[in-house]
C-alpha positions in Angstrom: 85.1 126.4 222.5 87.1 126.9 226.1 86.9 129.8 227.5 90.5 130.3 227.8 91.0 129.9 223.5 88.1 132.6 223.0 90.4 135.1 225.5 93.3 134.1 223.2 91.3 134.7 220.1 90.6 138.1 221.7 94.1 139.3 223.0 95.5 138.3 219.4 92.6 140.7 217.8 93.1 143.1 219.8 97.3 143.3 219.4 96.6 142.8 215.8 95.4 146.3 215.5 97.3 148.1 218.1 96.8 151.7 216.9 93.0 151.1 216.3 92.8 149.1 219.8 94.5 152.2 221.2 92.6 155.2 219.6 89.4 152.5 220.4 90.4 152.6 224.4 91.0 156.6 224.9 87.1 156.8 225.4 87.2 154.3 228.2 90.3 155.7 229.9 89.0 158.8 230.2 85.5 158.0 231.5 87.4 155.6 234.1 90.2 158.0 234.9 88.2 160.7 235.4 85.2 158.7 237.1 88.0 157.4 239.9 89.6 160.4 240.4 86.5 162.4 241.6 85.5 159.7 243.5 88.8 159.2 245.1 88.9 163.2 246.0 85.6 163.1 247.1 86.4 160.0 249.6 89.7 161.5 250.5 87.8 165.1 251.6 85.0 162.5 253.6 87.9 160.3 255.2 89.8 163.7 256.2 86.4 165.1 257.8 85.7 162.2 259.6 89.5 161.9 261.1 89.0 165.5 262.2 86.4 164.7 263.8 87.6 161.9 265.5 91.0 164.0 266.3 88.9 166.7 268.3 86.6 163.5 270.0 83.3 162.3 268.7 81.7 163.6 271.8 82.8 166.7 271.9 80.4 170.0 270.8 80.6 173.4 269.8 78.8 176.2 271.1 78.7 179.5 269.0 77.3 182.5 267.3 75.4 180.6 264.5 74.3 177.2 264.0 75.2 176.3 259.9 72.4 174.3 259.3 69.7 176.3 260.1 71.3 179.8 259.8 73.0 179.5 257.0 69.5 177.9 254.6 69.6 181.7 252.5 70.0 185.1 252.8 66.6 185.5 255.0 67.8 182.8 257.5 71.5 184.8 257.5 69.8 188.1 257.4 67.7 187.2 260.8 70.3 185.3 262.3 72.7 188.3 262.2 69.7 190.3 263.9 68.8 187.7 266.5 71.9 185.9 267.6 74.9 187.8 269.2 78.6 187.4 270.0 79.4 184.7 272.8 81.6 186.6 275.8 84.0 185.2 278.7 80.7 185.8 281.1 79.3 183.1 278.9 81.9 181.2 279.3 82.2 181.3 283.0 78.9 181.1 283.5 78.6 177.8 281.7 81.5 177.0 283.4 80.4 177.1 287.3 76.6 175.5 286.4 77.4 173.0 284.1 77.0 169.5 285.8 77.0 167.1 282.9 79.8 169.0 280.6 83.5 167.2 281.5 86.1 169.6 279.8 84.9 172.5 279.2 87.6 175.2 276.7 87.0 178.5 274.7 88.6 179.8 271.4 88.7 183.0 269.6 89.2 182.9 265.7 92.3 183.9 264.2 93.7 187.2 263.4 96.6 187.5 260.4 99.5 189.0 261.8 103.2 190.0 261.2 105.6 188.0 263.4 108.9 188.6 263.9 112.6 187.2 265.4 115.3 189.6 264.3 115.9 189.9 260.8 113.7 187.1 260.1 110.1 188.5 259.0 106.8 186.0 258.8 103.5 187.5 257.0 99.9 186.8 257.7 100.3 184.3 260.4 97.2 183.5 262.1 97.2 184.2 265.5 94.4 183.5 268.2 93.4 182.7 271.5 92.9 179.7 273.3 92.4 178.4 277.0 94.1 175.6 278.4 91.6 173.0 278.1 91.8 173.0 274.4 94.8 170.9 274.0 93.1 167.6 275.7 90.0 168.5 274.0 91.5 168.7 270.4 93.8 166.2 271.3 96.9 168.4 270.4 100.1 166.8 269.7 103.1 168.8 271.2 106.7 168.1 269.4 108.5 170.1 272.0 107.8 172.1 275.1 104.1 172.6 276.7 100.8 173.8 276.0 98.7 177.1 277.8 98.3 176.7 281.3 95.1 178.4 283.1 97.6 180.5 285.4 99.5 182.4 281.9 95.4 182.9 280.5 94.0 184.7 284.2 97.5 186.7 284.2 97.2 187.6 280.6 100.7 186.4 280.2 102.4 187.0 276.8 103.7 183.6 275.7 102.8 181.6 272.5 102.4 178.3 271.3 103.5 178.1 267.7 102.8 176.0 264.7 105.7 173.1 263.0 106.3 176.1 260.3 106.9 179.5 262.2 109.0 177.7 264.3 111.4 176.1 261.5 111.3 179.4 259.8 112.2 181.9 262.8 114.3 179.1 264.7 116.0 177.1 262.0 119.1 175.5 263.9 118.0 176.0 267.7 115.2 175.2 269.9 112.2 177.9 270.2 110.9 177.2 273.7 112.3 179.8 276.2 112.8 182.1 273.4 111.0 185.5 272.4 109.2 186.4 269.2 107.4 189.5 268.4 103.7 189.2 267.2 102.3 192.9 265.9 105.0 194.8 267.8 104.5 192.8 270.9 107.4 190.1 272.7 106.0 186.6 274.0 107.7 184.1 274.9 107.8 180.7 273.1 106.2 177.8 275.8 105.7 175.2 272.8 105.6 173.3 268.7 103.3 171.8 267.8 103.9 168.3 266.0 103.9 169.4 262.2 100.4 168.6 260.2 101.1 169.7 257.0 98.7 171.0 254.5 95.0 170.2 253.8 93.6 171.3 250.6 96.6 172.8 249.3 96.1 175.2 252.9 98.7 175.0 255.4 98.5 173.8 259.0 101.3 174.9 260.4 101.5 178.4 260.7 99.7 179.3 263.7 100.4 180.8 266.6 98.1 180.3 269.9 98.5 183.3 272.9 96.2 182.8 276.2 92.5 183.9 275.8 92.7 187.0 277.7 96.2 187.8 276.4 94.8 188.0 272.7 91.6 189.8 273.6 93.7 192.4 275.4 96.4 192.9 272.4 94.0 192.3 269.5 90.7 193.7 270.6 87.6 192.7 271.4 86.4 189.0 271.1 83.9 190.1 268.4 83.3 189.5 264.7 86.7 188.5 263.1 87.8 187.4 266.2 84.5 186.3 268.1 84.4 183.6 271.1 83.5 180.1 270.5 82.9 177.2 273.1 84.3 173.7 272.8 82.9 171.3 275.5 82.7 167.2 276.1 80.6 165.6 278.2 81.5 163.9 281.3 80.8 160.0 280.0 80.2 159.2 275.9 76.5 157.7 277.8 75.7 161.7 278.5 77.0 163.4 275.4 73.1 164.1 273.7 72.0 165.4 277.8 75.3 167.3 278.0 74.3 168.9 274.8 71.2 169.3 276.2 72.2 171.0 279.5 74.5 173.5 277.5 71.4 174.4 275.7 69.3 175.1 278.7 72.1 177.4 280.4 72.6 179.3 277.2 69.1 179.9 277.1 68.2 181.2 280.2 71.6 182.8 280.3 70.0 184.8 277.4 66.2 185.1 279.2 65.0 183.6 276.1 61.1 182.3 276.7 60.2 178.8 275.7 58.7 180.3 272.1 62.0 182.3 271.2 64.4 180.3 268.7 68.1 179.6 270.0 70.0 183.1 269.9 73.3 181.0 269.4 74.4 177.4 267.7 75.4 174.4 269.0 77.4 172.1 266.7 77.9 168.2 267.2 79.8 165.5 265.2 76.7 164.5 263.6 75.8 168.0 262.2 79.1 168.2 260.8 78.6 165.0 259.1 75.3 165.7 257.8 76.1 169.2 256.6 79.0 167.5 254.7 76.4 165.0 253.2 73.7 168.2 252.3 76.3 169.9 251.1 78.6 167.2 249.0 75.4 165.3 248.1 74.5 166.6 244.9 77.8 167.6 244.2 78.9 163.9 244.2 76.5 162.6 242.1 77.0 165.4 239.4 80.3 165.0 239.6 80.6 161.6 239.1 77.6 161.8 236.6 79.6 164.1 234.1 82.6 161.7 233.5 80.5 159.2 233.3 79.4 160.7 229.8 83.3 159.6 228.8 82.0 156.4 229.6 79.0 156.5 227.4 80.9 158.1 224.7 83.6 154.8 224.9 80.9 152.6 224.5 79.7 154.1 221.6 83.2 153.9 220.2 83.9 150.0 220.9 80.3 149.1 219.7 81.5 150.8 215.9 84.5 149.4 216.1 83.0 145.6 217.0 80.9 146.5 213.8 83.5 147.4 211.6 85.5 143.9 212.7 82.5 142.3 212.2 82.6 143.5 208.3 86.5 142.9 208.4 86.3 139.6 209.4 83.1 138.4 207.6 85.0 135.4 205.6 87.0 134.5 208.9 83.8 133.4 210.2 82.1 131.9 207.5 84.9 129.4 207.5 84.4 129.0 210.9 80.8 128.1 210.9 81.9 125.8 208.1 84.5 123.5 210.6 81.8 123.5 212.9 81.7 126.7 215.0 78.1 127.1 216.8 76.5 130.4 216.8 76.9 130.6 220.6 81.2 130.1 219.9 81.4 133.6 217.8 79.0 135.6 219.6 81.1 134.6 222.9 84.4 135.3 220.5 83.2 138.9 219.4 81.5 139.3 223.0 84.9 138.5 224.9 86.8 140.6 222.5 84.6 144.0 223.7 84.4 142.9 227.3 88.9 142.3 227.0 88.9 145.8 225.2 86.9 147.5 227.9 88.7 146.1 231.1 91.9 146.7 229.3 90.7 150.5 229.1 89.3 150.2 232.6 92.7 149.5 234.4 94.6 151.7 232.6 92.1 154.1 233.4 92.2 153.2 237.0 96.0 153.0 237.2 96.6 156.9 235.6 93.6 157.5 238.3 96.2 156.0 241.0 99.0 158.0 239.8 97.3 161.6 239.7 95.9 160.5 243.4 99.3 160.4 244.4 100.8 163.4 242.8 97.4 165.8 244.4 97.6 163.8 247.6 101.4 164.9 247.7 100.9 168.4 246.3 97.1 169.5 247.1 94.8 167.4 248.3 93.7 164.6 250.2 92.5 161.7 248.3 91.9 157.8 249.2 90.7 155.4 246.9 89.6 151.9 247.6 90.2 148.7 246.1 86.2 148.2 246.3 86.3 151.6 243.9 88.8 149.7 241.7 87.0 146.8 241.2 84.1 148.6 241.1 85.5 150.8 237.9 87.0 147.6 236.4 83.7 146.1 236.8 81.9 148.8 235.2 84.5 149.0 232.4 84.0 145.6 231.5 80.0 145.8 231.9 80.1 148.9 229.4 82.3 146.0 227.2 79.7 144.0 227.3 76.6 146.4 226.5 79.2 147.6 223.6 79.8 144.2 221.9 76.2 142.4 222.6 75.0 143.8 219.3 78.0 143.7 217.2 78.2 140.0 218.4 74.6 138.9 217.8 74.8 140.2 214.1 78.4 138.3 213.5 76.8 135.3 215.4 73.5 135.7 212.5 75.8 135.4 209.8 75.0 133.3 207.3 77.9 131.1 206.9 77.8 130.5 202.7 76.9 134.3 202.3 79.7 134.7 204.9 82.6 132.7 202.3 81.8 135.0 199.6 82.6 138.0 201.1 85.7 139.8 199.8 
């Protein structure tokens, strides 16, 4: 028999008993949907780490208080860390600054601080504002919709001015341009240099309300550069060639800046692209396989549920194939008949799975999150759809195949 009349023979099973074909799929659906959705979150959350990286330049590093992957093992490894390592300061900075021969751009940040910002009546909550020096818009590759970035003469004067995210300025400038205008951030006026090209939101968090004042400016205003608000170093190296000796040399200042001797452990972290990327994997690791492990139980479970219904069609149809061992039909034509029927079944429940996976991909990239699904993913879930089919109907198959075809014609 072609292989084209056994996938008819199949398709007309299967729309013969539309309800029971349903009911039969749900199992698979699930298990697919869900399967594809984790894994498309999972990819989307990777893809959006790696373009972040690449948005703030795969050779560039971060000095700072702690280093996450060796500080942050447990609470003895926090507990020392908070003893040993202490706050990074401008004198840091500069000092890095003048000695540093392999380091190209060299910029500091503070963390952010919520704060009430205000333009007349109009009232914005919780924005978060910090501090910045001018080198961080080439190093983190900032996109400006309208105006300027910091310059080095507003952060050595301590100038009040701002440079504000897509959102604050739609909100508190709806109908005219911000730059040149004045805002009030915790009581204080600055002037508005800049937007920021709008990001949107990540994770359901939004990117766009920020609000960056010189270095100086928001140590001055806000307090010192410690704790909530501590200093942070963002660096690149002179050529991509130099990047691991730039780290390097950044290291070696720090530490004698410090007066640490050669047996004392770094009082202070230095993060690189690759950390980054293998924190992600530590920590997203076990994650992803449990995650994806747990659906696949749907899948199991759908298996289970195709293999009892093959069975009971097998019974069913007991006289339909003893009269077709009778015209002839080899055992090898109904085990591939039964066989293609289970694999049909679970690649029907496969892509529908895999299409309600598309859709709610869509709706949480719009709404929440980031996801990105591949069509290597999508083949690969069709292909383990229809390679569950195939486990499913062996059995069911082989017994229908074994029928004995004059036991088979008496069958009622």
């Amino acid at each position: 028999m072609k292989f084209i009349e056994t996938l008819k023979l199949a398709i007309s099973a299967i729309w013969a008993h539309k309800l029971r074909s349903a009911l039969t799929l749900l199992g698979m659906i699930i298990g697919v949907m869900a399967v594809v959705v984790v894994y498309s979150l999972i990819q989307g959350f990777n893809t959006y780490v790696d373009e972040k990286i690449a948005g703030i330049g795969a050779k560039s590093f971060t000095i700072q208080r702690f280093n996450p992957l060796e500080d942050f093992k447990d609470t003895d490894t926090i507990a020392a860390a908070q003893r040993r390592n202490k706050d990074l300061t401008l004198e840091d900075y500069e000092y890095l600054k003048e000695r540093a021969a392999l380091i190209g751009r060299f910029g500091a940040r503070a963390r952010g601080t919520p704060s009430e910002v205000k333009r007349g009546d109009q009232i914005l909550e919780d924005v978060f504002v910090s501090g910045a020096t001018a080198a961080i818009a080439d190093i983190e590759n900032r996109d400006i919709a309208d105006g300027r970035f910091l310059v080095d003469a507003e952060d050595d004067a301590a100038q009040r001015v701002a440079y504000i995210g897509a959102d604050v300025a739609t909100k508190l400038f709806p109908v005219s341009s911000p730059v040149g205008q004045e805002i009030s951030i915790s009581g204080l006026p600055y002037r508005v240099i800049g937007v920021e090209t709008a990001r949107g939101t990540v994770f359901g968090i939004p990117q766009d309300t920020f609000i960056l004042i010189p270095l100086k400016t928001y140590s001055n205003n806000f307090g010192g550069l410690i704790r909530q608000r501590s200093l942070y170093f963002v660096a690149t190296s002179r050529t991509d060639d130099l990047f691991n000796d730039a780290v390097d040399e950044a290291r070696f200042l720090m530490r004698v800046r410090r007066k640490l001797s050669p047996n004392e452990k770094d009082n202070f972290g230095i993060v690189t692209p690759d950390a980054i990327t293998g924190l992600r994997d530590r920590l997203f690791g076990t994650i992803f396989i449990v995650a994806i492990a747990v659906p696949s139980i749907a899948l199991l479970v759908g298996a289970i549920v195709i293999m009892n219904i093959m069975l009971v069609s097998v019974t069913e149809r007991t006289k339909e194939i003893g009269i077709r061992k009778s015209l002839g039909a080899r055992q090898m034509d109904i085990l591939k008949q039964f066989l293609v029927e289970a694999v049909t079944l679970s690649a029907i429940g496969g892509a529908v799975g895999v299409t309600i996976a598309w859709i709610i991909g869509r709706v949480l990239t719009a709404m929440f999150f980031p996801t990105f699904l591949s069509l290597g993913a999508i083949f690969i879930a069709v292909g383990v759809s229809m390679g569950v089919g195939v486990m499913a109907g062996v059995f069911p198959a082989w017994k229908a195949a074994r029928l004995d075809p004059i036991e088979a014609l008496r069958a009622e």
